[in-house]
C-alpha positions as CSV (number, residue, x, y, z in Angstrom):
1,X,182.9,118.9,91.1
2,X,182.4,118.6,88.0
3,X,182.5,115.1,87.3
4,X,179.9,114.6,90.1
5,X,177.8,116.7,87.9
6,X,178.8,114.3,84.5
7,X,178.1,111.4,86.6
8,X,174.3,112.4,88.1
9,X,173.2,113.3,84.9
10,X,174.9,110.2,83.0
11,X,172.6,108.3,85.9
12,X,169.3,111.0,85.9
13,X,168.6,111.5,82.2
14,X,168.3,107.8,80.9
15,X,166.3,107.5,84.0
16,X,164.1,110.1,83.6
17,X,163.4,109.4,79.7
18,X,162.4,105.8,80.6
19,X,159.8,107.0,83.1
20,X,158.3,109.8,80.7
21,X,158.5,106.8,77.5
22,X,156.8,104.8,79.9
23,X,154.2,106.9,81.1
24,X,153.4,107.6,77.7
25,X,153.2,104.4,76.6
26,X,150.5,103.8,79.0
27,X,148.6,106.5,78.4
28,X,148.5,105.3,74.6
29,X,147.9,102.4,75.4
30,X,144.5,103.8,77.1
31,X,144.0,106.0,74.3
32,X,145.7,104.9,71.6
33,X,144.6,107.9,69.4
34,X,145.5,111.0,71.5
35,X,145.7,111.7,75.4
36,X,143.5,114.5,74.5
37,X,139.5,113.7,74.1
38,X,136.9,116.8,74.4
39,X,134.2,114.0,74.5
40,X,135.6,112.7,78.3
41,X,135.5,116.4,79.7
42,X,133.1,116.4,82.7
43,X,132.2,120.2,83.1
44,X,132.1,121.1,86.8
45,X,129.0,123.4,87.4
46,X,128.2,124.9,91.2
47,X,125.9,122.6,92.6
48,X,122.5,124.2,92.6
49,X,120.5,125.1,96.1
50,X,118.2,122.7,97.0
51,X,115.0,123.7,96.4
52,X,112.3,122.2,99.2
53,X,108.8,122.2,96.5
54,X,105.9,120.9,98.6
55,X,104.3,118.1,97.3
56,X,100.6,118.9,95.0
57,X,97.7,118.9,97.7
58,X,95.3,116.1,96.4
59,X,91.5,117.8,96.7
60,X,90.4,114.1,98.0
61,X,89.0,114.9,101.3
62,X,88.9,112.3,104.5
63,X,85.6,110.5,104.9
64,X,83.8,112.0,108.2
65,X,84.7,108.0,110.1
66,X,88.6,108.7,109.1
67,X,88.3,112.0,110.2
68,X,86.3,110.5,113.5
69,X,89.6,107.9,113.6
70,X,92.0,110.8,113.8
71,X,90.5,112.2,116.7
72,X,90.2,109.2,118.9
73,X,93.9,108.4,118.2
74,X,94.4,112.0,119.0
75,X,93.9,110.8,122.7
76,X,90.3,111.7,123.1
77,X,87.3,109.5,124.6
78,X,83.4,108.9,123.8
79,X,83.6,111.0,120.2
80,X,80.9,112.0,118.7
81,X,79.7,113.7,115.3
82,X,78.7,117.1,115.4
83,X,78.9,118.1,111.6
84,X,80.6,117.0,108.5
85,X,81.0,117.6,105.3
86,X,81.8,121.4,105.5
87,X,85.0,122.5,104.9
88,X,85.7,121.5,108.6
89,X,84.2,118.3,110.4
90,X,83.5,118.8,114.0
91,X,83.2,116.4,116.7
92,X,82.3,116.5,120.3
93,X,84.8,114.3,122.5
94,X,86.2,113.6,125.7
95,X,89.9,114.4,127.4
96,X,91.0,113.7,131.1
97,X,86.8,113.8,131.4
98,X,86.4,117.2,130.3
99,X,83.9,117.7,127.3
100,X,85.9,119.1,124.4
101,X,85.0,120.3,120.5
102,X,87.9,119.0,118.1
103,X,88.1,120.3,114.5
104,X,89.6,118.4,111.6
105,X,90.4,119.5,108.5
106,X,89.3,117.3,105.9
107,X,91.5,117.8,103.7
108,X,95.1,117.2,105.1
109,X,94.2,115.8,108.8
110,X,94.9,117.8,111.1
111,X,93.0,118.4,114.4
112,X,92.9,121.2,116.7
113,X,90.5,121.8,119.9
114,X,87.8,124.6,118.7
């Protein structure tokens, strides 16, 4: 018994220093001054919430014809300018041949039926 112990670590120690010399010697070879450089630490921080921040609202406002182009893509016929200029342009138009007032806002686009 033990002579099977002699004999493993006669065959496990050499084995084992070769690996750990070699390892080493690598890793100098990388580094040759020191395995240890504070400079290569990365710092691991939570990653921070996503924070949605709506984009600035420009104060350029449509012209009233780009205002009168959103409506008729909209989907409405035979439109017409009622007012612009205010803080909301209004036009008369047409859907599924009912007479209808649409509101745009001049500032961001959208539409809505007044």
């Amino acid at each position: 018994m033990f002579s099977k112990l002699l004999l493993a670590s006669v065959v496990l120690i050499p084995l084992g220093v070769a690996s750990l010399s070699a390892s080493t010697m690598a890793e100098d070879m990388w580094n040759p001054n020191s395995s240890y450089n504070p400079k290569y630490d990365i710092k691991i921080y939570p990653k921070a919430p996503v924070r949605h921040i709506q984009a600035p609202m420009h104060h350029a406002m449509l012209s009233c014809q780009a205002a009168g182009r959103i409506v008729r893509h909209d989907g409405f016929h035979n439109v017409q300018v009622r007012e612009c200029g205010g803080r909301v342009d209004m036009f008369r138009a047409e859907r599924h041949g009912h007479p209808v007032l649409v509101d745009v806002n001049p500032r961001n686009g959208h539409a809505w039926v007044a």
